[in-house]
TORKOL-4160 file (C-alpha; in steps of 0.2 Angstrom, whole numbers, padded with zeros to 4 digits, m for minus):
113
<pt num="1" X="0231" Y="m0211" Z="0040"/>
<pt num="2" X="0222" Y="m0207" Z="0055"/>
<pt num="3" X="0203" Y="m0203" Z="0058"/>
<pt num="4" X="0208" Y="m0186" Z="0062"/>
<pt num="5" X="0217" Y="m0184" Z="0047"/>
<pt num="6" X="0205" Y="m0190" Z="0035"/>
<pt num="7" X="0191" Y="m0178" Z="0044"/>
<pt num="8" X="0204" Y="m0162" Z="0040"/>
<pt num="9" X="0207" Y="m0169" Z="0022"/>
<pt num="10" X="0188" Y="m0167" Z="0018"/>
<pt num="11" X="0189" Y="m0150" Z="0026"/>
<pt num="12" X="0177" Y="m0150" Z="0038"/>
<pt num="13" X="0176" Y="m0157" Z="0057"/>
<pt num="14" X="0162" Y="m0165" Z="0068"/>
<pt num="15" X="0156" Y="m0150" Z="0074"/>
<pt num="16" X="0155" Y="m0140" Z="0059"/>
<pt num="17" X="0146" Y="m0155" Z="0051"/>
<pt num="18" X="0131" Y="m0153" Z="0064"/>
<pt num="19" X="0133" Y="m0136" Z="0065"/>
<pt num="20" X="0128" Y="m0134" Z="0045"/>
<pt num="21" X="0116" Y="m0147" Z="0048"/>
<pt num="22" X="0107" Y="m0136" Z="0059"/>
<pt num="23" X="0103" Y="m0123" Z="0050"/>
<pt num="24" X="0094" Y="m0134" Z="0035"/>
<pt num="25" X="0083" Y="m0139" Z="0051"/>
<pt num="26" X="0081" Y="m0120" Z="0056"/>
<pt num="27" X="0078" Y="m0117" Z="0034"/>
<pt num="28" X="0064" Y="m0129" Z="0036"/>
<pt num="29" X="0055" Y="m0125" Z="0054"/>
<pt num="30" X="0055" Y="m0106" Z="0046"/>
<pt num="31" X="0048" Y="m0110" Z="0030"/>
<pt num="32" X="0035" Y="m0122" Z="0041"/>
<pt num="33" X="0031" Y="m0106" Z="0051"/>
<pt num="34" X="0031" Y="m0096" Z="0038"/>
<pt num="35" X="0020" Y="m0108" Z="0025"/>
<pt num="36" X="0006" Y="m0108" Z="0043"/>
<pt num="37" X="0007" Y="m0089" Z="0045"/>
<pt num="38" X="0001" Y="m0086" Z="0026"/>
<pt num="39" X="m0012" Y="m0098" Z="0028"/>
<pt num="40" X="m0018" Y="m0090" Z="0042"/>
<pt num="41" X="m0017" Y="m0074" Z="0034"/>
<pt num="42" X="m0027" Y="m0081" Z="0018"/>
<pt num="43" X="m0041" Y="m0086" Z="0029"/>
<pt num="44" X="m0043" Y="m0071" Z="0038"/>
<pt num="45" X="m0041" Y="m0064" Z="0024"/>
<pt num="46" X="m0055" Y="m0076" Z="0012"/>
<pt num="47" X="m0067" Y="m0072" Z="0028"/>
<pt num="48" X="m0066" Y="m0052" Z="0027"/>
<pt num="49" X="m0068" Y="m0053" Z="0010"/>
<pt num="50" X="m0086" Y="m0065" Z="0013"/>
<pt num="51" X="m0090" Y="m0054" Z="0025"/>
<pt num="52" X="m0090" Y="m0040" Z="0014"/>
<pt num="53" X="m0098" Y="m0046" Z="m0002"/>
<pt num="54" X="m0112" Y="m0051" Z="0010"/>
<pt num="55" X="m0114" Y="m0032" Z="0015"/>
<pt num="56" X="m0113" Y="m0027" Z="m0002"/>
<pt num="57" X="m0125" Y="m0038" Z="m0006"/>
<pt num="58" X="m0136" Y="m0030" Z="0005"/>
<pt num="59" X="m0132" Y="m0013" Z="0005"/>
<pt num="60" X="m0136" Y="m0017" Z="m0015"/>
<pt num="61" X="m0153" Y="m0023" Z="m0011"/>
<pt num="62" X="m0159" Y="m0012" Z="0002"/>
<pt num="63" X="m0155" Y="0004" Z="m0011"/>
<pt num="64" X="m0164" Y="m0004" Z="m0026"/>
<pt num="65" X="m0179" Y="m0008" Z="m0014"/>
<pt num="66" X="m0177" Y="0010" Z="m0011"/>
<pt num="67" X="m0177" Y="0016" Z="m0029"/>
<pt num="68" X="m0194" Y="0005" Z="m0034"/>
<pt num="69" X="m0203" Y="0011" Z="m0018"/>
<pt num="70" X="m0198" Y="0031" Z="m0022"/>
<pt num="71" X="m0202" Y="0025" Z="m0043"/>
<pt num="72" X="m0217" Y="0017" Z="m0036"/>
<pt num="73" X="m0222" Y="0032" Z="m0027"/>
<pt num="74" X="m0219" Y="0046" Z="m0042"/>
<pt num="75" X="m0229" Y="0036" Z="m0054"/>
<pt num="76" X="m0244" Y="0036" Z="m0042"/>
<pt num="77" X="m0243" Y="0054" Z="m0039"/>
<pt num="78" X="m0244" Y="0056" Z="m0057"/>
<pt num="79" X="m0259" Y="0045" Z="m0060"/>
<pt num="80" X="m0267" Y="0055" Z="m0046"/>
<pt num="81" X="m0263" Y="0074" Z="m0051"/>
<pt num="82" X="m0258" Y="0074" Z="m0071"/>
<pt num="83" X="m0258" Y="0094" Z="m0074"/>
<pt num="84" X="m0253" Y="0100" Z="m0057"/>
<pt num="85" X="m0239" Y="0089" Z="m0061"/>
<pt num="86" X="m0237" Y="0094" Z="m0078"/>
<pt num="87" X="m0239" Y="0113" Z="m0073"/>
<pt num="88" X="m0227" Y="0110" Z="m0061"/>
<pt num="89" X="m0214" Y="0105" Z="m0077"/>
<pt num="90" X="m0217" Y="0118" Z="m0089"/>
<pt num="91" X="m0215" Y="0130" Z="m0073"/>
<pt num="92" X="m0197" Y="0122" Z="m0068"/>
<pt num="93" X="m0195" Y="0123" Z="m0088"/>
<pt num="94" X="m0196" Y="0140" Z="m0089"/>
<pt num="95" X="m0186" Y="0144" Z="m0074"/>
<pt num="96" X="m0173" Y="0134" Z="m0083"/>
<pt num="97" X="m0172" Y="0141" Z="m0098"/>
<pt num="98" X="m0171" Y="0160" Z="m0091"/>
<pt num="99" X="m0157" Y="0154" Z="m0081"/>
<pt num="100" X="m0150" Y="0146" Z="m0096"/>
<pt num="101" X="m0155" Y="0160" Z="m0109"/>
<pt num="102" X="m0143" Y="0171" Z="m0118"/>
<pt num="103" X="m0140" Y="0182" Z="m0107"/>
<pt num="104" X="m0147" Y="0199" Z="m0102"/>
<pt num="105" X="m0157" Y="0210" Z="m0116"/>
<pt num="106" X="m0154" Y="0226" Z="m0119"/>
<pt num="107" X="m0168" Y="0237" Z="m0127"/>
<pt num="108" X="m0164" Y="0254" Z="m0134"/>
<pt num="109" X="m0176" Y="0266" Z="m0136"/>
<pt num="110" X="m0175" Y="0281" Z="m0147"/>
<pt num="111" X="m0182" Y="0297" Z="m0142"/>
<pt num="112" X="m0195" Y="0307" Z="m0156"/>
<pt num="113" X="m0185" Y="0321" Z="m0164"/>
């Protein structure tokens, strides 16, 4: 038997041996790629996501700032004007409940025979 032969009884030459062989290394560069591209992407990613719980956080504290400063300021104009304040309810009560009421009243008046 000669070398040649015994390379076409396997079924596969030299050249298809490395040729194969170069693909695998191909397989592995791209995965190497591909493994440093979502890394990257995860990190980007990890920072955009601090980045916005640190602008939620202070959108968050900047509106409940605004709510004790505006609860702060309601209470002290009720300490300071109780029954303007009051008047002021019962007036927006009442307004409230024509609006809301049962509709319009008819009145029917019966002329003296």
């Amino acid at each position: 038997m000669s070398i040649e032969g015994s390379g076409a009884s396997n079924g596969a030459s030299a050249a298809e041996t490395t040729t194969r062989a170069r693909p695998k290394r191909a397989d592995a560069d791209l995965a190497q790629s591909a493994s440093e591209t979502a890394q990257s992407i995860t990190e980007k990613a990890r920072a955009k996501v601090a980045d916005l719980a640190d602008q939620a956080s202070a959108t968050t504290d900047d509106l409940v700032s605004r709510a004790t400063d505006a609860v702060d300021r309601v209470h002290l104009a009720i300490q300071d004007n109780p029954y303007k304040l009051a008047g002021m309810a019962m007036l927006a009560g009442l307004i409230v409940g024509l609006m809301l009421g049962r509709g319009p009243k008819v009145v029917y008046v019966k002329r003296p025979d």
